[in-house]
C-alpha positions in Angstrom: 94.7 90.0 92.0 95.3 90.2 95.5 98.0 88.2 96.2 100.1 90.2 93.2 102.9 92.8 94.3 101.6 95.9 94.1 102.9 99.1 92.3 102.7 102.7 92.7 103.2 104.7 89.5 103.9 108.6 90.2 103.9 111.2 88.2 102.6 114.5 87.1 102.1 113.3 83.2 98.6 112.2 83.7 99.1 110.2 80.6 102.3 108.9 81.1 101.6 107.8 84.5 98.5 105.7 83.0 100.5 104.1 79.9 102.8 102.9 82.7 99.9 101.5 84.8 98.5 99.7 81.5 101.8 98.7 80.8 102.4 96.9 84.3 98.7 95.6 85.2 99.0 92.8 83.2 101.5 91.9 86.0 101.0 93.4 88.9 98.1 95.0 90.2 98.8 98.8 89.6 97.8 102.3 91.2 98.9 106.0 90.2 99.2 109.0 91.2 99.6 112.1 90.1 101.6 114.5 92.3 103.6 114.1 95.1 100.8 114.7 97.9 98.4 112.1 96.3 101.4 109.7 96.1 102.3 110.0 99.9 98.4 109.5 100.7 98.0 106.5 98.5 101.1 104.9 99.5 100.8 102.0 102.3 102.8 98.8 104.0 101.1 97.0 100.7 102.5 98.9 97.9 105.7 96.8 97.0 107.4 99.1 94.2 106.9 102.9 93.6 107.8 104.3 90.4 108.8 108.1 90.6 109.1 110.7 88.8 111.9 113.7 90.5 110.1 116.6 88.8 106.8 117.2 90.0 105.2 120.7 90.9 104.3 120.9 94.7 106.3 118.0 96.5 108.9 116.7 94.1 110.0 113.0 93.1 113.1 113.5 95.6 110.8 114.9 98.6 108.7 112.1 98.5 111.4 109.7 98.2 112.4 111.2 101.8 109.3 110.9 103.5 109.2 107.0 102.0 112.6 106.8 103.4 111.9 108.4 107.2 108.2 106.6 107.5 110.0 103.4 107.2 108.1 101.9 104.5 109.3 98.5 103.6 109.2 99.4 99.4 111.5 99.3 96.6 111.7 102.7 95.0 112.9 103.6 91.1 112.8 106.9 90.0 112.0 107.2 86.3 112.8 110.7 85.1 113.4 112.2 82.9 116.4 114.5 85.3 119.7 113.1 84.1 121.5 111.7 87.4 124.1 114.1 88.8 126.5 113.3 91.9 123.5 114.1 94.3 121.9 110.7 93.7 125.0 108.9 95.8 123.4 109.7 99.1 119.6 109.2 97.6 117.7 106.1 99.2 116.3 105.0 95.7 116.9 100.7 94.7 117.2 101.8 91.0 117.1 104.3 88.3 115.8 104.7 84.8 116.2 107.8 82.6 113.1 108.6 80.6 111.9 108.0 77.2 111.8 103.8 78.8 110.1 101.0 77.1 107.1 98.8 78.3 110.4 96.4 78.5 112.8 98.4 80.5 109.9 99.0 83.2 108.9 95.3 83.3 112.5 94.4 83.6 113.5 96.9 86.5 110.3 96.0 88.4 111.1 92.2 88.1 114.5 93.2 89.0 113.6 94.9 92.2 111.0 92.6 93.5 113.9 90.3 93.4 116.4 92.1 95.2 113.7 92.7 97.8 114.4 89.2 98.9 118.1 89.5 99.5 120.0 90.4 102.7 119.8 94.0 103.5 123.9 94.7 102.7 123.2 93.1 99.4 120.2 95.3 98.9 122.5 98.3 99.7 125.3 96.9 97.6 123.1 96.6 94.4 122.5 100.4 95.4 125.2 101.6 95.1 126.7 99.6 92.3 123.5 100.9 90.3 124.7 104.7 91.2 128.2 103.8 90.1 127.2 102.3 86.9 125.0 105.4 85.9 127.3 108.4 87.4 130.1 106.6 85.2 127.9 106.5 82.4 127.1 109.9 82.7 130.1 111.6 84.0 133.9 112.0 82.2 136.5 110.0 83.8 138.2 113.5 84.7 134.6 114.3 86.2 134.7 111.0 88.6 138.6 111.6 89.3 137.7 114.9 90.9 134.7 114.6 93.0 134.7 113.9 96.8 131.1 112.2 96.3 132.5 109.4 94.1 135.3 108.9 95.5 133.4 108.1 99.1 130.8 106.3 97.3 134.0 104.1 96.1 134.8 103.4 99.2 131.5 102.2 100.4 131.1 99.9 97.9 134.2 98.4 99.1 132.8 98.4 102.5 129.9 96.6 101.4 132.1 94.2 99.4 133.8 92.9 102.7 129.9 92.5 104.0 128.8 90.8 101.4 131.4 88.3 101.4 129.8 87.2 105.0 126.4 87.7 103.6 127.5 85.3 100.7 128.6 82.3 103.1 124.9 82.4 104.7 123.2 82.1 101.4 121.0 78.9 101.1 120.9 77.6 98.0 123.4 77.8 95.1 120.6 79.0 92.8 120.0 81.8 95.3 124.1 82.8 94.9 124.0 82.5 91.3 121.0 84.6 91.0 122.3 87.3 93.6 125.7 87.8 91.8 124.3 87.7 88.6 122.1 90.6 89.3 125.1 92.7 91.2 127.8 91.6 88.1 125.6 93.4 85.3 125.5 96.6 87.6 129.0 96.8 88.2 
């Protein structure tokens, strides 16, 4: 078990959190917590993937996410919540996002996906990012809703920022598999 990635599961649904551990520890080996504080103790340079909920008495989902963020931890982060995404997610530093009720399937899949991705270049790490918060603000928000918010329209313009980086970042890739796989992944966000 110890050379398997390891996952944090947070969130303040005791039993929730542990039907997602059972659901993953056939994989990976698996830890929980249960609130915000206990997730910032038990969260170290080993922990690979956090999941996390945003709505948590005490320190929230998004306040953790911060403190991830500013100590520097090396860790992909998904918040699975059940908090429909709204235009503050764009400047969030979260890899991916899943709206709860999700399936034993949709969390294997997301935490294949963003071991994967932890692989790539930085840019392309920040690319699949952002196209991820694209994807679900569009298919969340009215097209009249997108038109008229300053947040989308600069998150536009960043992915077209990274676009010109990735370009670069896509010359230095090794191995043809390696671009298949990277493009395949950013195509079905986008």
């Amino acid at each position: 078990m110890t050379n398997e990635p390891e996952v944090l599961v947070v969130d303040d649904e005791t039993r929730l959190a542990d039907l997602f551990a059972a659901w993953l520890e056939t994989e990976w080996s698996v830890a929980t917590a249960y609130d915000g504080e206990e997730a910032l103790e038990k969260l170290t340079d080993s922990v690979e993937v956090v999941l996390l909920d945003r709505r948590m008495p005490g320190i929230s989902g998004d306040e953790v996410l911060e403190e991830i963020r500013e100590a520097g931890y090396d860790c992909r982060v998904v918040m699975v919540t059940a908090v429909d995404p709204d235009f503050d997610i764009i400047e969030m530093g979260f890899d991916d996002y899943l709206v709860k009720p999700v399936s034993k399937d949709d969390l294997h899949e997301i935490v294949n996906s963003v071991l994967r991705r932890s692989s790539y270049a930085a840019d392309v790490q920040e690319y699949y990012s952002l196209v991820s918060k694209k994807a679900l603000l569009e298919s969340e928000k009215t097209d009249h809703e997108l038109a008229e918010t300053e947040e989308y329209q600069r998150l536009r313009d960043r992915l077209d920022e990274h676009r010109v980086r990735i370009d670069e970042t896509v010359s230095e890739l090794s191995s043809h598999e390696e671009f298949v796989g990277v493009f395949r992944d950013l195509e079905s966000g986008d």
